[in-house]
C-alpha positions in Angstrom: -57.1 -55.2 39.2 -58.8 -56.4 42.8 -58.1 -54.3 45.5 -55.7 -55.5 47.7 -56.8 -57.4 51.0 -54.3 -56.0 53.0 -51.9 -52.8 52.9 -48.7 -53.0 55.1 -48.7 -49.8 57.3 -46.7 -48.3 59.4 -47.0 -48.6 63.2 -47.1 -44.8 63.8 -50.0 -45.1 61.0 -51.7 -47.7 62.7 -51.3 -46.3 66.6 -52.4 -43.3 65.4 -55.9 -44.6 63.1 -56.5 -46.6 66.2 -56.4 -43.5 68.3 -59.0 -41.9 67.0 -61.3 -44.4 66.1 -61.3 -44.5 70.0 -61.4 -41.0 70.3 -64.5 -41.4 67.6 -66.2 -44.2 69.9 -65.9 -42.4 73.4 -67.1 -39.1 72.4 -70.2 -40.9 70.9 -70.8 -43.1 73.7 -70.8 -39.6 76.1 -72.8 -37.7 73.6 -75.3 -40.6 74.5 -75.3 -41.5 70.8 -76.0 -44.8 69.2 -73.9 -46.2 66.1 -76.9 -45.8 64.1 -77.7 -42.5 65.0 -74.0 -41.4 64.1 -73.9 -43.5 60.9 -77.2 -41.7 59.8 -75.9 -38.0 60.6 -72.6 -39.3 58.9 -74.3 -40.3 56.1 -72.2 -43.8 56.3 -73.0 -47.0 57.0 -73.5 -48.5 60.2 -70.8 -51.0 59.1 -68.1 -48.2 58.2 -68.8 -46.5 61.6 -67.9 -49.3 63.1 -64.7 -50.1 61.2 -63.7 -46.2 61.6 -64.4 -46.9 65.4 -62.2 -50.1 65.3 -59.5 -48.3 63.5 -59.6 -49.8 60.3 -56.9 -47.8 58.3 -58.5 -48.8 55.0 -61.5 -46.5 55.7 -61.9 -43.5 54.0 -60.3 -40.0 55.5 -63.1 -38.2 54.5 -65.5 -40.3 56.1 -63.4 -40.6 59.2 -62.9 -36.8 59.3 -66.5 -36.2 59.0 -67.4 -38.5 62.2 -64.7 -37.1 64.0 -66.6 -33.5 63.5 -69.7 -34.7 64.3 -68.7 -36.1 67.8 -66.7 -33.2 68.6 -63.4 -34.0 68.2 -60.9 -31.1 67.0 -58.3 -32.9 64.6 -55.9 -29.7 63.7 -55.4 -27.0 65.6 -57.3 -24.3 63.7 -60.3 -22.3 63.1 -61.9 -21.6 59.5 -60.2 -18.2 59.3 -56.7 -19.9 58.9 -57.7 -23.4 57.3 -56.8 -21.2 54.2 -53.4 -21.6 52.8 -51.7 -18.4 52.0 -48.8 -17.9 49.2 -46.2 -18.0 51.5 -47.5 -21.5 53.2 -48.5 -23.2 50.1 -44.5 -22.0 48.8 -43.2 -23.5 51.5 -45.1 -27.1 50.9 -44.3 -26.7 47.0 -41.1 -27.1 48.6 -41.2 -30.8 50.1 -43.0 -31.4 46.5 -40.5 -33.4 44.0 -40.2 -31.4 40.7 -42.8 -33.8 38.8 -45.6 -33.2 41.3 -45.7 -29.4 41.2 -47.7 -27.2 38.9 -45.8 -25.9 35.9 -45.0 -22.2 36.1 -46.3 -20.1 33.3 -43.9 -17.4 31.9 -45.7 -14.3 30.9 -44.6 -12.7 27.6 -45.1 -9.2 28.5 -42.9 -7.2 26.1 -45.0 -5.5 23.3 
């Protein structure tokens, strides 16, 4: 099945990939950097730079996060010591989860 030329998106969606692709392109142009020089530290294309810069929502997230941490920009409000979830966080997002998209629970037959 061909991909489809165009995804309907929200406007928040769209507001907010537009954003920081401009975030993206001022933070290179005041590191002095050129779109090739990102792309090659990226390790993307010249042309995908450019669409992340444009704010293309069809780019990838990865590759977009990636630029965005190259330039500088600080997308969530943490350091590496809490980016990890804890059992009491992850419960809680289990939570918004419908039933069909969470892990089965294993039941332990403990009784000898």
């Amino acid at each position: 099945m061909p991909k489809p030329v165009h995804r309907a998106t929200s406007r928040y969606a769209s507001e907010a990939v537009t954003y920081l692709g401009r975030l993206i392109r001022e933070s290179r142009i005041g590191r002095k950097e050129t779109i090739s020089e990102l792309a090659e530290r990226a390790g993307v294309s010249r042309g995908l730079l450019q669409r992340i810069e444009q704010g293309d929502p069809g780019c990838s997230i990865g590759a977009a996060f990636e630029v965005a941490s190259l330039v500088g920009i600080r997308l969530f409000d943490l350091d590496r010591a809490t980016m990890t979830l804890s059992n009491d966080m992850l419960a809680q997002k289990l939570t918004l989860l419908p039933r069909s998209a969470r892990p089965k629970e294993k039941s332990v037959k403990d009784d000898f």
